[in-house]
N, C-alpha and C positions, 0 to 999 in steps of 0.2 A: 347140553353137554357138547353135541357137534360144532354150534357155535362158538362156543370157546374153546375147545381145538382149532379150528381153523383160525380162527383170530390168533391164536398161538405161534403157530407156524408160519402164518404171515410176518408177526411182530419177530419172530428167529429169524425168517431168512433176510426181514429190513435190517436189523442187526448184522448179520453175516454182509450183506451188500453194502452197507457203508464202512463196517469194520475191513474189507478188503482194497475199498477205495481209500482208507486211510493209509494201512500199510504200504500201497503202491506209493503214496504221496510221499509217506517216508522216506521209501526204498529209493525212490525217482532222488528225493531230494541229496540222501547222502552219497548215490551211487553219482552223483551230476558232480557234488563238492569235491568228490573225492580224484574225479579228475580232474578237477578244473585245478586242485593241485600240483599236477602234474606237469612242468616247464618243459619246454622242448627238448628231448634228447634225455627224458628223464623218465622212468615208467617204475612204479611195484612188480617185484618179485612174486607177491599174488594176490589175487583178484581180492580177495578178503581181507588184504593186511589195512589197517590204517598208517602204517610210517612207509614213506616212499626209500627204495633203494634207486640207490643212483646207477646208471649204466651207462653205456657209450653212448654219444648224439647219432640219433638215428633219426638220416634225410633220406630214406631211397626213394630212388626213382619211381615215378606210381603212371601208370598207362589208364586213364579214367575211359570205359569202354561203356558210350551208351547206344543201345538197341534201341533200331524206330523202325514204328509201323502205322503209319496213318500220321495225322498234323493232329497234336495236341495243343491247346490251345495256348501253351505258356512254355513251348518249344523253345519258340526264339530267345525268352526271357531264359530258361536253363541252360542255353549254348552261353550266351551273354554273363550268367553268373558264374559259369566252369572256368572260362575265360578270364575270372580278374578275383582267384583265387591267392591266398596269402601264401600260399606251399609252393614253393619255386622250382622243385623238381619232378615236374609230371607234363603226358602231354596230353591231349584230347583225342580218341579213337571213337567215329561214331559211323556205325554201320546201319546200316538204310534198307528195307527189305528190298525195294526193285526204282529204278531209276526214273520210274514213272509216277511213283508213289510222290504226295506232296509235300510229305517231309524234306526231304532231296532239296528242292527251291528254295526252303525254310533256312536247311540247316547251308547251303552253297552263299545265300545272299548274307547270312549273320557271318559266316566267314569271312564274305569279303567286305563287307561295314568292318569290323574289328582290324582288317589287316592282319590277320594268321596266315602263316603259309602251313606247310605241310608237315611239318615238323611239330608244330604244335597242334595243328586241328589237321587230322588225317580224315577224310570220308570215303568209306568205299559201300558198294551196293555187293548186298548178299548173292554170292555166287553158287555155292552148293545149298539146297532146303531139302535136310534128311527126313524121308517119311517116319520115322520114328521117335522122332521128337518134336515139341515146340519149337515155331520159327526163330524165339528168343535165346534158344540153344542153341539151332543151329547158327547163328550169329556172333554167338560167343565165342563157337568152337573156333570160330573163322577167324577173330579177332587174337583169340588167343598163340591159337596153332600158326599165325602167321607172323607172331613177334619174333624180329630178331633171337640168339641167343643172348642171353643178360652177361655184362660184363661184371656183376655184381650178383650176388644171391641174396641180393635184400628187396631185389624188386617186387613192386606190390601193384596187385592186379583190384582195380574200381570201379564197383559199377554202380549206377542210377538209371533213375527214370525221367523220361519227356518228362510228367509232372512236376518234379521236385526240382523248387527255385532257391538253390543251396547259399547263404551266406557265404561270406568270402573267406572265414575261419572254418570251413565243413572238412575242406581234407586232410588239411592239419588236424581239426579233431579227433576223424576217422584215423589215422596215421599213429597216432604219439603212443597207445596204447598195444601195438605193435614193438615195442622195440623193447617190451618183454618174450620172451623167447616161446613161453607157457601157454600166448592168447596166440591162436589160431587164425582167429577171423573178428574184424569188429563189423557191427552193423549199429538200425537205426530203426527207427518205424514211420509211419506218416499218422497225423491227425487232421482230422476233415472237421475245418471251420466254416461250415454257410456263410453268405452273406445274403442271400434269399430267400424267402419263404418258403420255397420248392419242398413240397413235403419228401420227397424221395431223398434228398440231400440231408435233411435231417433225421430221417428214420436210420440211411446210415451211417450218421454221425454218430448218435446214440448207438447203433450195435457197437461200435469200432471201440467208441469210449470204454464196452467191457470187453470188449478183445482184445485191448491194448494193454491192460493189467496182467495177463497170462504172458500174453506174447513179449512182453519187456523186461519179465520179473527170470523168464527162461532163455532168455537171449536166443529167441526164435530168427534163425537169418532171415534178411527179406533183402531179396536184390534194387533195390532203390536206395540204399543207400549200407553198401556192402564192401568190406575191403580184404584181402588176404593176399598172402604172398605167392609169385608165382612159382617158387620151388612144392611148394605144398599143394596147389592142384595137381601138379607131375606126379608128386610123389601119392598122396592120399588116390589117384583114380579117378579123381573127379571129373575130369574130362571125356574119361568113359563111358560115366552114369550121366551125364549133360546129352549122349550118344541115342538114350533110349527114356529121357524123363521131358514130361512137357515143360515142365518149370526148372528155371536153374537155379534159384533156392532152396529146392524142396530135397534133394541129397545132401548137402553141404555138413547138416552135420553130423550125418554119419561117416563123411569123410573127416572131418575134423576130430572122431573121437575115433577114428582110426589111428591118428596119431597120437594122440594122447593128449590134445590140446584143448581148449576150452576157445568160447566165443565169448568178446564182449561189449554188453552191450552198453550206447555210446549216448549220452538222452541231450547232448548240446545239439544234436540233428537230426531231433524229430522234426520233420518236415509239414509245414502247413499248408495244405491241402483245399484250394477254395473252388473246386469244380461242383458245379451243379448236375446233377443228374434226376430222374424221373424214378416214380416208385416202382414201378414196373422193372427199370434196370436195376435198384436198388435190389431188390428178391431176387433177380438173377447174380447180382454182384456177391453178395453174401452168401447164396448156393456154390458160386465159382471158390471162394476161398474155404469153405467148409471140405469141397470136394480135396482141395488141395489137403488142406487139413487128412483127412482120410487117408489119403496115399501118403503120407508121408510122417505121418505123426502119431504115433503108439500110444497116446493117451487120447485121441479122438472119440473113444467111449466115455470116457470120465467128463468132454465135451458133450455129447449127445446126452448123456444123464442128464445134464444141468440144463439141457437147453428145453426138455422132457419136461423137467418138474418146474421149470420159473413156472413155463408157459402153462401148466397144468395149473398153478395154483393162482395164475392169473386168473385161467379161465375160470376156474370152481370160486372164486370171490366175487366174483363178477355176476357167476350164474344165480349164486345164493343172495347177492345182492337184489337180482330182481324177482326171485323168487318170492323174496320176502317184501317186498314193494310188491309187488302182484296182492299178494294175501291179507296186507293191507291195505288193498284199492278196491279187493273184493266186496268190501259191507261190511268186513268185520274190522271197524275202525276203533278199537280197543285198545286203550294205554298200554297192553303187555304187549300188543304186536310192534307198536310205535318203539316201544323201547325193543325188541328185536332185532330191529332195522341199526342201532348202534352198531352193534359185533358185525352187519358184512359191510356197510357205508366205514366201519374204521379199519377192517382191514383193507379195504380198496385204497385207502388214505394213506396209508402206513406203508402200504407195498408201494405206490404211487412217488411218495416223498420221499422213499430208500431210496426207488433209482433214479431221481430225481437231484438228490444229493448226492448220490452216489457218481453222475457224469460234471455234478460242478465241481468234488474236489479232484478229481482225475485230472476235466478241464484245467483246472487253474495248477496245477502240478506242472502239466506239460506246457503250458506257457510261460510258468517262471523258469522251466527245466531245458526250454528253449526259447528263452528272450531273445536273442537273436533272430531267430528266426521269425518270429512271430511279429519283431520291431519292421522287417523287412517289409513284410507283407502289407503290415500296416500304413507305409507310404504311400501304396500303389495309387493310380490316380482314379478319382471314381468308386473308389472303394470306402464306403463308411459302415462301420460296424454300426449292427443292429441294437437297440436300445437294452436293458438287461429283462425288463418285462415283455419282449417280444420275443428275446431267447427261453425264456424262462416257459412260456406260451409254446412254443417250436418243441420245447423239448418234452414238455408233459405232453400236447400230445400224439408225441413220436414214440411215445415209449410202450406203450401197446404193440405199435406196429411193429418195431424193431424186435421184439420178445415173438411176435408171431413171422415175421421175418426168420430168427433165428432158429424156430423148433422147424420150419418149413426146411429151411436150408439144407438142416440134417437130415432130415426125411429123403430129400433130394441128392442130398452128397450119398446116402448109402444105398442108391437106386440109378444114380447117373451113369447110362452108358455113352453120352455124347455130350462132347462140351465146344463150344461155339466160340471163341477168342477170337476177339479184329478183325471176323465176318472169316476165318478160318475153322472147319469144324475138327474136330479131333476125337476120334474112337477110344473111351477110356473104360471099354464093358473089362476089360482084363487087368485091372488094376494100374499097376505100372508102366505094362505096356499097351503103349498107345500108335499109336497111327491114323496121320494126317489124312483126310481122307481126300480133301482137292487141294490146290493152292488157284490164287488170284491176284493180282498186286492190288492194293489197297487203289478206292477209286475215290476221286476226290467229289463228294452229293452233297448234298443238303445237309450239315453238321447234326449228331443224334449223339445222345447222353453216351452210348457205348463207342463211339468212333472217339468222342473227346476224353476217354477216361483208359490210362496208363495204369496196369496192374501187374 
């Protein structure tokens, strides 16, 4: 009778996990279509309608503000692709933590390769770092608070990550869906494509694959590839809560539905993501964004639930698995045990080939949902994607780890009182409020999975 219950519940939740990977495929696909509708100067009345209303051409001026700390390995290449963008009204703002840092020489020398002056690629080094927030905050306030005033109130405030090597149609994108009055904020997510074995790169591949179905379907902001107007930080406070928050996503939209606006989300710039990292930072990286989750996000229990029972019933099909392989190793090598061994070896298979299925229709959603971006990538030199049975191999067996990666994370996000970013540590026993506890300029060592990875 235990037996088939748990064989039940396995075969529900493989059920529930590919029926959500479908939906997402959907959701991705018609919410992609439905802008890609959308001509320049032209936006819906609202997020849900399928017939476009037409409105005035809306070009504002966009100030694209990226924050560095440390030399990410595809730095120079994201200066390089902001630079020879199809949106003709935007400049480049990129603020550097400290003059020493090796960013600085990265981002100085791709200036002067391209011939930008200062008008269009502005660099300055972070001059105030408030102990009460992340240094990526403090860099924004600096950015922001130090723009002219706008000869327009259409100007629109952008930001990204070192990481993300944005197509040459990204800001336009980001952009068009703005010039409905209704959307607040567009953003974007990133997805992590390996192209090496490195087990830690694919454990977090596979978590992200289903963190990327919540976080897309809810138009969760993520500052790597985030846009909003700059009368609406003024006006919503945001710049306030950027004063005393370590991340400068993680208020955004509570200031957003301060005003009564909505965020939307943008799937031609998911960003493909091909850094390697180590299992060891992988468990740390997936505790750091849970934690963030916590502070900032009121359905973080409805998270930890799910991350409680995958991992639970991994474990208990697994345990029953060798349970019952034990007791038929014992001596009692009897037809009825043999046949026992069916119900935990098919639920192992069944949960197995959910999530298994489950990250390839994701995967292949968000690369038709960002052909672009993914065509990009696919150029680079030296880069050859991996065979489909070597992926296929990576991903079965990541997908344990990534489940216990993810119940660990929670355990970890609702216990953390110090969090460690870009070799900066940060006091976050009090929730929100936090404080930095030393600073250091970033020193240029021996390259490590956490110095090359941009969060």
């Amino acid at each position: 009778m235990l037996a088939v219950v748990l064989f039940s519940i396995a075969c529900g939740f493989a059920a529930l996990s590919i029926g959500a990977a479908m939906a997402f495929s959907f959701w991705l696909f018609r919410q992609t279509s439905r802008l890609n509708r959308l001509p320049d100067g032209v936006a819906q009345t609202r997020a849900d309608s399928d017939s476009p209303a037409m409105l005035p051409a809306f070009s504002p001026e966009a100030v694209v503000i990226l924050c560095v700390r440390g030399h990410d390995p595809f730095l120079a290449e994201t200066i390089r692709a902001l630079a020879r963008q199809d949106y003709s009204n935007y400049r480049l703002l990129v603020v550097v933590d400290h003059r020493l840092d090796p960013a600085w020489q990265v981002v100085a020398s791709v200036k002067f390769e391209l011939g930008l002056n200062d008008l269009q690629l502005e660099l300055q080094e972070l001059q105030q770092r408030h102990e009460q927030c992340g240094l990526k905050c403090s860099a924004l306030l600096q950015a922001v608070e130090g723009l002219s005033p706008s000869t327009t109130t259409d100007r629109v405030i952008v930001t990204i990550d070192s990481d993300a090597v944005p197509d040459k149609s990204w800001l336009d994108n980001l952009l068009r869906p703005l010039a409905d009055g209704s959307v607040g904020a567009t953003t974007s997510n990133q997805w992590f494509e390996p192209r090496s074995l490195a087990i830690g790169s694919w454990v977090r591949a596979v978590w992200q694959a289903g963190a990327i179905v919540p976080t897309a379907m809810l138009s969760n902001p993520w500052a790597g590839t985030f846009a909003i107007r700059h009368a609406d930080i003024l006006a919503s406070g945001l710049l306030d809560d950027w004063r005393t928050s370590i991340i400068d996503d993680g208020p955004v939209r509570e200031n957003i539905k301060r005003l009564g606006k909505s965020i939307e989300f943008v799937p031609q710039n998911l960003v493909i993501n091909r850094e390697d990292c180590s299992l060891d930072f992988c468990f740390r990286y997936v505790a750091r964004m849970l934690t963030w989750s916590r502070l900032f996000e009121s359905t973080f229990w409805i998270t930890c639930v799910h991350a409680f029972f995958t991992s639970s019933l991994q474990a208990s099909v697994v345990v029953w698995c060798f349970a019952e392989l034990a007791m038929a190793m014992s001596g009692t090598l009897s037809e009825t045990v043999w046949n026992r061994l069916i119900w935990p070896i098919g639920a192992v298979a069944v949960l197995l080939f959910s999530q298994v299925a489950g990250y390839l229709i994701v995967r292949h959603a968000i690369l038709r949902g960002s052909l672009s971006a993914a065509k990009s990538q696919e150029s680079k030199p030296g880069s050859r994607p991996l065979s489909w049975l070597t992926r296929l191999t990576c991903v079965t067996l990541s997908v344990p780890l990534a489940t216990t990666a993810y119940a660990l994370g929670c355990l970890r996000a609702l216990r953390v009182k110090r969090v460690v970013w870009r070799k900066i540590a940060y006091d976050v026993e009090n929730g929100r409020r936090i404080k930095m506890l030393d600073y250091a300029p970033f020193v240029a060592e021996k390259p490590t999975a956490l110095e090359n990875h941009s969060v």
